[in-house]
N, C-alpha and C positions, 0 to 999 in steps of 0.2 A: 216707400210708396210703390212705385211701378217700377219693376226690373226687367228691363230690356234683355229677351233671350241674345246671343250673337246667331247669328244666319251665319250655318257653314255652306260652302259652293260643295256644289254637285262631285265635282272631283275629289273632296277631302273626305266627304261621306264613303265615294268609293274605295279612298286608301283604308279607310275607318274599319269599315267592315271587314268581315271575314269570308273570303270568296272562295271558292271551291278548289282552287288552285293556287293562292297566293305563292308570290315571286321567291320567295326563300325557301320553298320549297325544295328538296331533293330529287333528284331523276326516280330514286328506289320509293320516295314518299311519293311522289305522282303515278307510277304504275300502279301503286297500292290502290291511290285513291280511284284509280281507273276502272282495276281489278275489280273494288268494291263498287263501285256504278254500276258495274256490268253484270255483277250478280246482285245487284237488289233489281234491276233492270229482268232477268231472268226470272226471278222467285217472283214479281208483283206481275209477269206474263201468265206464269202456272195458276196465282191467284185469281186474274181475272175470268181466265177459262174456266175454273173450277168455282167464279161465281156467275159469269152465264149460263152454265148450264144448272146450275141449281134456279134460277129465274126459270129458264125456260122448263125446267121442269115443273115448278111449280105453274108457268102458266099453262104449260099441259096441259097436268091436272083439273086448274080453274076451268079450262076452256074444254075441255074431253069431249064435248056433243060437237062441238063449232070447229075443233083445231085437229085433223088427224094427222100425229106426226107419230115416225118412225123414232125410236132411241138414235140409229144411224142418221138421222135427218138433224136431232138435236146437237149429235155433236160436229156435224159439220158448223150447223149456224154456231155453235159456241165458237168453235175453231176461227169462223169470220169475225163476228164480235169482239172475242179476244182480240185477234190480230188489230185488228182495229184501232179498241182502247191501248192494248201494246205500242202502237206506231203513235199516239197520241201520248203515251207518255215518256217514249223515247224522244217525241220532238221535245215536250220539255224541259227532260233533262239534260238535254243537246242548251236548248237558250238558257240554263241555270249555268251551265259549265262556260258559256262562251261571254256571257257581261261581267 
């Protein structure tokens, strides 16, 4: 008939899974995993700029009569935007590493 799941507590889930840093870890396997945060943290900043400023070029474009912008003016706002979505997703991977 009806099988009752068991309900695991919150804490066994956490032993459960697999966290970014688990306890049996090595000093040489956490630098690693460090090292590699930091450079996908790096390479997805390069990406972001390099897709704000295709947006904004494109909205350029679209907007040519209404929007006069400078190349120099594009890559600064790229440079802010980036920075931005950057800091947004270094906060998350900051709360991914630390529950």
């Amino acid at each position: 008939m009806h099988n009752k799941s068991k309900q695991s507590s919150p804490a066994a889930d956490r032993d459960r899974r697999k966290g970014p840093c688990p306890a049996d870890m090595t000093p040489k396997q956490k630098a690693a995993d460090t090292v590699r945060t930091v450079l996908r943290w790096f390479f997805m900043t390069i990406f972001l700029f390099v897709y704000w400023l295709a947006i904004l070029l494109l909205a350029s474009l679209f907007l040519m009569n209404v929007w006069k912008v400078t190349m120099t003016q594009l890559i600064i706002y790229s440079c802010v935007l980036g920075g931005i979505s950057s800091l947004v997703y270094a906060v998350i991977l900051i709360r991914r590493r630390t529950r």
